[in-house]
C-alpha positions in Angstrom: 4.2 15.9 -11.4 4.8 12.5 -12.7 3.6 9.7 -9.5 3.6 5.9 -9.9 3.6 3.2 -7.5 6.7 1.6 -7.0 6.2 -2.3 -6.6 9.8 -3.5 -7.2 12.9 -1.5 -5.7 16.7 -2.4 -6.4 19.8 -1.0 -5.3 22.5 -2.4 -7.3 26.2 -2.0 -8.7 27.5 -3.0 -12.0 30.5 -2.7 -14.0 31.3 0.1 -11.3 27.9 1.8 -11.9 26.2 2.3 -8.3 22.1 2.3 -9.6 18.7 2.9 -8.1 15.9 1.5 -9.9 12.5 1.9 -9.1 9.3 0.0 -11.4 6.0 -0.8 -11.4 7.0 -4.4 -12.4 10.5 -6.2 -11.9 10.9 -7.7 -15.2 8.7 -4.6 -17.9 7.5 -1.6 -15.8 5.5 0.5 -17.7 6.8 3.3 -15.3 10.5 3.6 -13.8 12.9 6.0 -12.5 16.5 5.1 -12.2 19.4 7.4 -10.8 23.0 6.0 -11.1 26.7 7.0 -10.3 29.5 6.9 -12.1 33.2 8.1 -11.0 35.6 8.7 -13.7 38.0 11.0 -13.9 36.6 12.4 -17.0 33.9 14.3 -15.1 34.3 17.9 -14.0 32.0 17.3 -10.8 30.9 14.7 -9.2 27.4 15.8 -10.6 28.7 14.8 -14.3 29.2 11.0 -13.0 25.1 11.2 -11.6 22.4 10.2 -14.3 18.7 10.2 -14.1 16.3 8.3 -16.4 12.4 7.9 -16.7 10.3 6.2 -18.4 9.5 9.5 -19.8 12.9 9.8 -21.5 14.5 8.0 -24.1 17.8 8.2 -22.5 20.0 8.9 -19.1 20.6 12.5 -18.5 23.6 13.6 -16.9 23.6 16.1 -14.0 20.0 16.7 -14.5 18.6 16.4 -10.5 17.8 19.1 -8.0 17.0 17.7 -5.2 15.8 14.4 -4.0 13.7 13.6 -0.8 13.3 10.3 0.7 9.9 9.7 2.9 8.8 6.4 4.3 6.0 6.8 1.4 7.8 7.7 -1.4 10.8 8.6 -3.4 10.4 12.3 -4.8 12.8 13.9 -7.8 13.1 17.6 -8.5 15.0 17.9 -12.1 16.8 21.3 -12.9 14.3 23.8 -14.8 16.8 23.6 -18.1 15.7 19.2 -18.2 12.1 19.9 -17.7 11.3 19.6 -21.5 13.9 16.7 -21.6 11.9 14.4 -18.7 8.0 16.2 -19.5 7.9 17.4 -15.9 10.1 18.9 -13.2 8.8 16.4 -10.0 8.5 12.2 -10.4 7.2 11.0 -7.7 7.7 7.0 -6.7 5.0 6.2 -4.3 6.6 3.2 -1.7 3.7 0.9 -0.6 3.9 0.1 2.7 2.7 -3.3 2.6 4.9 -4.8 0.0 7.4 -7.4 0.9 10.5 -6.7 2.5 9.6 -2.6 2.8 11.8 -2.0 5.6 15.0 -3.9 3.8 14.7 -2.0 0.8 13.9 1.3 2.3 17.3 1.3 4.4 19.1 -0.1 1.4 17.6 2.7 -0.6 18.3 5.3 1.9 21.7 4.0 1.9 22.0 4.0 -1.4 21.0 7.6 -1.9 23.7 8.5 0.6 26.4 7.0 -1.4 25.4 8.2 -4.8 24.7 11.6 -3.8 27.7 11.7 -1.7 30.1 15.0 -2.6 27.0 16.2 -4.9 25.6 19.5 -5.2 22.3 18.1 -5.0 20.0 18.6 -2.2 19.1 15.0 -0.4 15.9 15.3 1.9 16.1 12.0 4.1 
């Protein structure tokens, strides 16, 4: 298992990407985990159009995730057993401080978030 404390937390879209990034540090974390959508009609399922990077990969992975569970703590992602080599580990952990600014805000926006991107998946999301 792969844990890291995530400081900085941002739920964004762009260029019709929906994306979940979680760091260490907003502008050069050392440790990250990002999970993004993408809807094109190019993809077989929706899990084609959901990536998933780490800081332990050198690139997004496509249809790569498990299962995902959201506590008030943490972020936790279970990779499939054939990306294990690909990522270094099956779980990465994102531990949520509860202290740090705006907590509450990002957590709903996260849990939001999560909803949307995983939306139609054959993915098991834990909230």
């Amino acid at each position: 298992m792969k844990k890291f404390v995530a400081s900085t937390i941002k739920c964004y879209e762009e260029d019709g990407v929906l994306i979940i990034a979680l760091g260490d540090d907003p502008e050069n974390p050392a440790n990250f985990m990002m999970i993004t959508r993408l809807d094109d009609e190019d993809n077989a399922t929706v899990n084609d159009g959901i990536g998933f990077q780490t800081h332990e990969a050198d690139y997004e992975m496509p249809d790569a995730i498990a299962k995902v569970s959201l506590r008030s703590d943490s972020l936790e992602v279970l990779v499939k057993p054939e990306y294990i080599d690909f990522f270094g580990d099956s779980i990465f952990v994102a531990e949520i401080p509860p202290d740090s600014t705006n907590s509450l805000t990002q957590f709903s926006a996260l849990k939001d978030e999560l909803q949307t991107i995983f939306s139609g998946a054959q993915v098991e999301l834990v909230i």
